[in-house]
PASEBA-1860 file (N, C-alpha, C; in nm, 3 decimals):
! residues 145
1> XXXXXXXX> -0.611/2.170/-3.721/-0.701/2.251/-3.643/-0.643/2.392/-3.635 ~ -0.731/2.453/-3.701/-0.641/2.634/-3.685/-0.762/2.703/-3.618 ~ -0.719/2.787/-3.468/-0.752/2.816/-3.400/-0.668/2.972/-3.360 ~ -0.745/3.075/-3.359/-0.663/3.188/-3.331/-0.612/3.218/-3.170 ~ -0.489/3.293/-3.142/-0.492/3.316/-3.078/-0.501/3.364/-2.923 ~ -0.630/3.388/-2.957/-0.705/3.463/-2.846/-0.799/3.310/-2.794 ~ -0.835/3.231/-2.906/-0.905/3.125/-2.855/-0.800/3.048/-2.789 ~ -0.712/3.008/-2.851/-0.595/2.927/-2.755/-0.557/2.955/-2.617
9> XXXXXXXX> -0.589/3.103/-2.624/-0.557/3.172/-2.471/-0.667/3.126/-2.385 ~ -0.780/3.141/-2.390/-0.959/3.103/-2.369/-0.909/2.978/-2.322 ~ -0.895/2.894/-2.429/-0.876/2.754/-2.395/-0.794/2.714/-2.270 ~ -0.646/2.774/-2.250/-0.538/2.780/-2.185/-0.615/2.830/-2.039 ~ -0.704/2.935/-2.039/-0.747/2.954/-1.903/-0.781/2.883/-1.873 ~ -0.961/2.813/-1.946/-1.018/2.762/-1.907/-0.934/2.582/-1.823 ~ -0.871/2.550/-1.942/-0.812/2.441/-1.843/-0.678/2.449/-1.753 ~ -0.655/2.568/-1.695/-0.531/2.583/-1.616/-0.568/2.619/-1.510
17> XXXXXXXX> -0.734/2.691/-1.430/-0.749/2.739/-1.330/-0.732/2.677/-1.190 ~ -0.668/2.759/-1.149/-0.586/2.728/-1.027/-0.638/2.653/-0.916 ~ -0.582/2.548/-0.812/-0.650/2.509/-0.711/-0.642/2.618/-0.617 ~ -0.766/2.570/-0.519/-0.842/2.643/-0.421/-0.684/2.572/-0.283 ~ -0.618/2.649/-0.247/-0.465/2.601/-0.214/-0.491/2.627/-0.080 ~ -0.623/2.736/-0.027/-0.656/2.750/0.094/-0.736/2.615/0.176 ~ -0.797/2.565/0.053/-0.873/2.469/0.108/-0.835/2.263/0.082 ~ -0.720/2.270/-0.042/-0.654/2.145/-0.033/-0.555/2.108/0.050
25> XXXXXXXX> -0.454/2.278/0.077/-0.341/2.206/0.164/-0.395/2.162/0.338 ~ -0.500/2.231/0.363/-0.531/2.178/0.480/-0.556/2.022/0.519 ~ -0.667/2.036/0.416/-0.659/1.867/0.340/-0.585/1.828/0.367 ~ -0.487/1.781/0.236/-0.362/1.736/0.288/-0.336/1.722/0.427 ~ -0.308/1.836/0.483/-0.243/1.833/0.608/-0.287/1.720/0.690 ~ -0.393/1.732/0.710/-0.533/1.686/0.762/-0.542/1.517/0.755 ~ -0.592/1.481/0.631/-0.519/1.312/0.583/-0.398/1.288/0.625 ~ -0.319/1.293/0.589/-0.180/1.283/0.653/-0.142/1.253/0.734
33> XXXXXXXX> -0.221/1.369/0.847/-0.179/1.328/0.980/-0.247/1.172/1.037 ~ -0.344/1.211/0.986/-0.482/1.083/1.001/-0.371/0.956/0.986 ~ -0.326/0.950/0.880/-0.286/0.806/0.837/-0.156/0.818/0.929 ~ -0.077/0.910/0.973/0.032/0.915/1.055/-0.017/0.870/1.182 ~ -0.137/0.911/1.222/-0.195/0.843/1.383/-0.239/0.745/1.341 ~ -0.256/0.676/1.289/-0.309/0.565/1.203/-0.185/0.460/1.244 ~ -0.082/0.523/1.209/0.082/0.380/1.220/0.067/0.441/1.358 ~ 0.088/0.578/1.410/0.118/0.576/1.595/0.050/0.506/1.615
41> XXXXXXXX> -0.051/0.475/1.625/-0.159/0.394/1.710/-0.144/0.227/1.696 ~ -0.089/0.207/1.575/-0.033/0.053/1.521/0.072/0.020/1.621 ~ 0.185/0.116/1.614/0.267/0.122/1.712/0.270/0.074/1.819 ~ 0.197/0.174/1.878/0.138/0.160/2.022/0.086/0.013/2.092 ~ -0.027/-0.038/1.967/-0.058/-0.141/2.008/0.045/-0.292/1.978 ~ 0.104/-0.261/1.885/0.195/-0.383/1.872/0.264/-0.397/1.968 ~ 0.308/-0.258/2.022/0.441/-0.272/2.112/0.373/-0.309/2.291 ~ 0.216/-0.280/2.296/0.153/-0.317/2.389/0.105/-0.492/2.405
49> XXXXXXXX> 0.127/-0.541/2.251/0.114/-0.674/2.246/0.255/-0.761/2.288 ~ 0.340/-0.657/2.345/0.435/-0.708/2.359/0.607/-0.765/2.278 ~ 0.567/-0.667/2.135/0.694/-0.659/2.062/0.775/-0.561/2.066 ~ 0.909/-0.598/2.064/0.975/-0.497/2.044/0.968/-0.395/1.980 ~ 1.074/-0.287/1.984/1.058/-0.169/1.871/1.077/-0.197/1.769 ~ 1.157/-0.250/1.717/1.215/-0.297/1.607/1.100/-0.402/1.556 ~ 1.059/-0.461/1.591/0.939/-0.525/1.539/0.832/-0.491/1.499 ~ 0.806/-0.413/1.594/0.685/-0.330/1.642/0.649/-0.239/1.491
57> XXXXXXXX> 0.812/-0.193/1.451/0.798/-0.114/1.347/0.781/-0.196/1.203 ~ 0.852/-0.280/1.237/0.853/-0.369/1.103/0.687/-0.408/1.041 ~ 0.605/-0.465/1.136/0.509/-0.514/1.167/0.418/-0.354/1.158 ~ 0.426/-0.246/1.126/0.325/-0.132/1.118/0.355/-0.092/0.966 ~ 0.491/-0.145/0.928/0.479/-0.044/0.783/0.439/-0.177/0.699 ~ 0.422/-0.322/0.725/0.352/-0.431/0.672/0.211/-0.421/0.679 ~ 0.158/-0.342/0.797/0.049/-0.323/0.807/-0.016/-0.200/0.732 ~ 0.052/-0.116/0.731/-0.013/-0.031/0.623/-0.011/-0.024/0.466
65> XXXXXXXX> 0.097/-0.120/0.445/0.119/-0.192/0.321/-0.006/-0.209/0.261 ~ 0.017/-0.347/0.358/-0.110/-0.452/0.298/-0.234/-0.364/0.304 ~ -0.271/-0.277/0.376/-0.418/-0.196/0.387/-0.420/-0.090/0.322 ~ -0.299/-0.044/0.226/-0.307/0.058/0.141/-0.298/-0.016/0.016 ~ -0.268/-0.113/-0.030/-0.283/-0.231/-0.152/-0.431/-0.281/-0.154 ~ -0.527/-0.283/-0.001/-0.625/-0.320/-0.024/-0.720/-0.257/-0.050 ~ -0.724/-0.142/0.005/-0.781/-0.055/-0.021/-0.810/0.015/-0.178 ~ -0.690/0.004/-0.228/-0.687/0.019/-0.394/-0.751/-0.064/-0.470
73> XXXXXXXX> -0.753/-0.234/-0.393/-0.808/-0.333/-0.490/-0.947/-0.321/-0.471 ~ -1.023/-0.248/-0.346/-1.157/-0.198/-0.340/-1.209/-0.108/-0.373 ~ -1.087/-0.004/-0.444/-1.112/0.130/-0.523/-1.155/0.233/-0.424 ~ -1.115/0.197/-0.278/-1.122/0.294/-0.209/-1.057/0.415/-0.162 ~ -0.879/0.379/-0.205/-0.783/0.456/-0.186/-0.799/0.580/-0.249 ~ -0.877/0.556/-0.410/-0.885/0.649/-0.482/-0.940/0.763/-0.436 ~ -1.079/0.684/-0.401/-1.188/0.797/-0.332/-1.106/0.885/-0.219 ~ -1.065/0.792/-0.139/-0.972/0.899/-0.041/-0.872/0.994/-0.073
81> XXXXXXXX> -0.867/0.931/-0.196/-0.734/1.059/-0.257/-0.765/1.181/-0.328 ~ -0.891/1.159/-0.340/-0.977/1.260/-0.434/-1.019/1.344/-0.340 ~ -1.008/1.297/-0.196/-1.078/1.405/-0.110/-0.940/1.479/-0.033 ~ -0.855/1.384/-0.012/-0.773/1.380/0.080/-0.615/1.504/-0.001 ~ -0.629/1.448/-0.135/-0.522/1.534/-0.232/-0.402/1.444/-0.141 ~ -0.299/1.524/-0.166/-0.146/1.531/-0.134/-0.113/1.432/0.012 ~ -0.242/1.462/0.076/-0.220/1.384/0.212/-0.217/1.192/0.210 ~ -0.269/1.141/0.133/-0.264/1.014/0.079/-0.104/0.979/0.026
89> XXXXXXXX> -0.034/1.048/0.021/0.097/1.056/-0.022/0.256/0.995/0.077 ~ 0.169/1.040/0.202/0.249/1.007/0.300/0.334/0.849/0.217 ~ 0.469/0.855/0.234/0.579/0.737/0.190/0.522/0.642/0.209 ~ 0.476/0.570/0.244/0.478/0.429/0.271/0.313/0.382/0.214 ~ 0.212/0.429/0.209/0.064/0.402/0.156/0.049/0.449/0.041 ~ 0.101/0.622/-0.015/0.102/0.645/-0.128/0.239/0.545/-0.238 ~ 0.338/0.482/-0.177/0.378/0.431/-0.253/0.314/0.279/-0.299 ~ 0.288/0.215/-0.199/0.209/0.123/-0.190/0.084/0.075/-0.285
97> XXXXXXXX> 0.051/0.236/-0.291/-0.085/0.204/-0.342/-0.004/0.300/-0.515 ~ 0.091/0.330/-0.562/0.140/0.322/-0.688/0.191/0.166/-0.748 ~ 0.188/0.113/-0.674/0.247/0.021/-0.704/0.159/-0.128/-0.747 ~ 0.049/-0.114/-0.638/-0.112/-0.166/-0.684/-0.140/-0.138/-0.791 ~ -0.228/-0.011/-0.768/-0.330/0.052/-0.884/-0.266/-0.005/-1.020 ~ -0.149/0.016/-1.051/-0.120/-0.011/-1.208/-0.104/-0.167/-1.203 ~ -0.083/-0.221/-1.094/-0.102/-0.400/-1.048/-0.231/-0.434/-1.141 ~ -0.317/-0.350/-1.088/-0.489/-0.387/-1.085/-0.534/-0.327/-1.228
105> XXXXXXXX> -0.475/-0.248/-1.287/-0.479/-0.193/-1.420/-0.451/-0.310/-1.495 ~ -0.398/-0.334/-1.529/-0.274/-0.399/-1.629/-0.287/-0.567/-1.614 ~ -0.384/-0.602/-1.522/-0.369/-0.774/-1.481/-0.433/-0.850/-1.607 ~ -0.541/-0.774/-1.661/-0.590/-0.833/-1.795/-0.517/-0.881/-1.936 ~ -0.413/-0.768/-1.938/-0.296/-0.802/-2.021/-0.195/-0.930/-2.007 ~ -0.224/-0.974/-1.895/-0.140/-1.097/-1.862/-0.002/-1.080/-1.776 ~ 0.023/-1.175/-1.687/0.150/-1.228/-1.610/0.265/-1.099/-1.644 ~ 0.308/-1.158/-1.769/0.455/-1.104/-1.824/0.425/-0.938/-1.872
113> XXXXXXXX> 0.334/-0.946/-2.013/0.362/-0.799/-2.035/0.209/-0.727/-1.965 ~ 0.154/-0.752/-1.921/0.083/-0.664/-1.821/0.104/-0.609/-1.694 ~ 0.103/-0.723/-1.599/0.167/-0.703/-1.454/0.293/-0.686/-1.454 ~ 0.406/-0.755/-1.501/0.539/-0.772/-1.499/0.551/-0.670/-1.548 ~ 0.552/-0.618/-1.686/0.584/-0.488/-1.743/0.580/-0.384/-1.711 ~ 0.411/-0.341/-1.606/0.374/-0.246/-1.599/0.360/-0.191/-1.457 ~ 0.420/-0.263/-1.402/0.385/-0.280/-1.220/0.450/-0.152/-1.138 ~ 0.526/-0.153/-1.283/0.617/-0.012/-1.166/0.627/0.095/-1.289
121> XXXXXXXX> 0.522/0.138/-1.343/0.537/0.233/-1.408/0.502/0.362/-1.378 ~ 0.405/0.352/-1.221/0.457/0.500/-1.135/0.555/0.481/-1.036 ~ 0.634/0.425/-0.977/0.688/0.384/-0.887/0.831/0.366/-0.942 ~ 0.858/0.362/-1.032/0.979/0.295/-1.113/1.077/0.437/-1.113 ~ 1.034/0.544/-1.138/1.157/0.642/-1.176/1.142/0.675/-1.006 ~ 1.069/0.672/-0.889/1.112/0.716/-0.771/1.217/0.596/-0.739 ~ 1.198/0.465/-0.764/1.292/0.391/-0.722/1.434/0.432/-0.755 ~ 1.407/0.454/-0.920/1.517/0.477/-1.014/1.608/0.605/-0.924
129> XXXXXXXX> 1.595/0.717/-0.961/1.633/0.815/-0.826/1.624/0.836/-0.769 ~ 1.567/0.763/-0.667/1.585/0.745/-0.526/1.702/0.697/-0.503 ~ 1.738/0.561/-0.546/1.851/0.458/-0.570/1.965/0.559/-0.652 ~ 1.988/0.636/-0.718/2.068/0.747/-0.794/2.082/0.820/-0.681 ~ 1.998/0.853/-0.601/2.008/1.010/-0.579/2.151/0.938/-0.392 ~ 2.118/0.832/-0.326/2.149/0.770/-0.259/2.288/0.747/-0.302 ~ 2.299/0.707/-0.391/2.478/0.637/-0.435/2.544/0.785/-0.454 ~ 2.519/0.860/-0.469/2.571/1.018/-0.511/2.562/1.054/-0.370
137> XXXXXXXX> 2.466/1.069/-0.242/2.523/1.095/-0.107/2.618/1.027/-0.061 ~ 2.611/0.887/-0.109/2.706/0.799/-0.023/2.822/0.810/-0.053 ~ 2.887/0.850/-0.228/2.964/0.907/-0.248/3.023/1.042/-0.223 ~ 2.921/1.137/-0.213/2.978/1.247/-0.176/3.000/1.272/0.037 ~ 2.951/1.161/0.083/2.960/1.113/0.222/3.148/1.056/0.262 ~ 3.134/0.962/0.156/3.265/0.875/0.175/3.418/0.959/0.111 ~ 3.383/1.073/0.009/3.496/1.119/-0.002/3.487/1.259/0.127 ~ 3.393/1.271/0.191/3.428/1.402/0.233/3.477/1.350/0.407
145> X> 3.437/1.251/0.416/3.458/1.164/0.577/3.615/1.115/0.583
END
């Protein structure tokens, strides 16, 4: 394909134009918080049902687990993410729901090399350095203590 130039540049605009940053990060902001009052309010009520904190908490990030996994298997997470951008991201639902979606992708391929293979193929390099980035504080923790 030989293409001059000036068209490559054309091209290069046309698919690089910038997000509207006034009107997604609010977004963001916005979702975010939503799903953050979303666990306060989990909180609240667990610990009004009478569990501890420590439970209380255990029992809210299970709960948003499971309702950010379900939500994906109803293809609803998506929609929310399409509106929501960056704010769907929050740790615990946006990982959740990386960890689905390619679940729910890939199940046709079978057990081993579909699901098994592919289950953590967005999720896998945050584990990966996350788990890296952790042994390098703890080391640079333990020689400096």
């Amino acid at each position: 394909m030989d293409i001059s130039k000036q068209q490559y540049e054309k091209m290069y605009k046309q698919a690089s134009k910038g997000t509207k940053w006034y009107v997604t990060t609010p977004k963001a902001f916005f979702f975010g918080g939503l799903i953050c009052l979303l666990g306060q309010s989990l909180l609240d009520l667990y610990r009004s049902l009478g569990l501890e904190q420590k439970t209380a908490s255990l029992a809210v990030s299970v709960t948003l687990i499971f309702l950010s996994a379900f939500f994906t298997a109803l293809g609803w997470y998506e929609k929310l993410a399409k509106h929501a951008g960056a704010g769907t991201l929050v740790p615990i639902t946006g990982f959740a729901n990386s960890v689905a979606a390619p679940a729910l992708e890939f199940k046709t391929e079978g057990w081993i090399l579909g699901l098994g293979a592919k289950i953590f193929i967005i999720s896998g390099p945050v584990i990966l350095y996350g788990t890296l980035a952790s042994i390098a504080y703890g080391l640079i923790y333990y020689l400096l203590t």
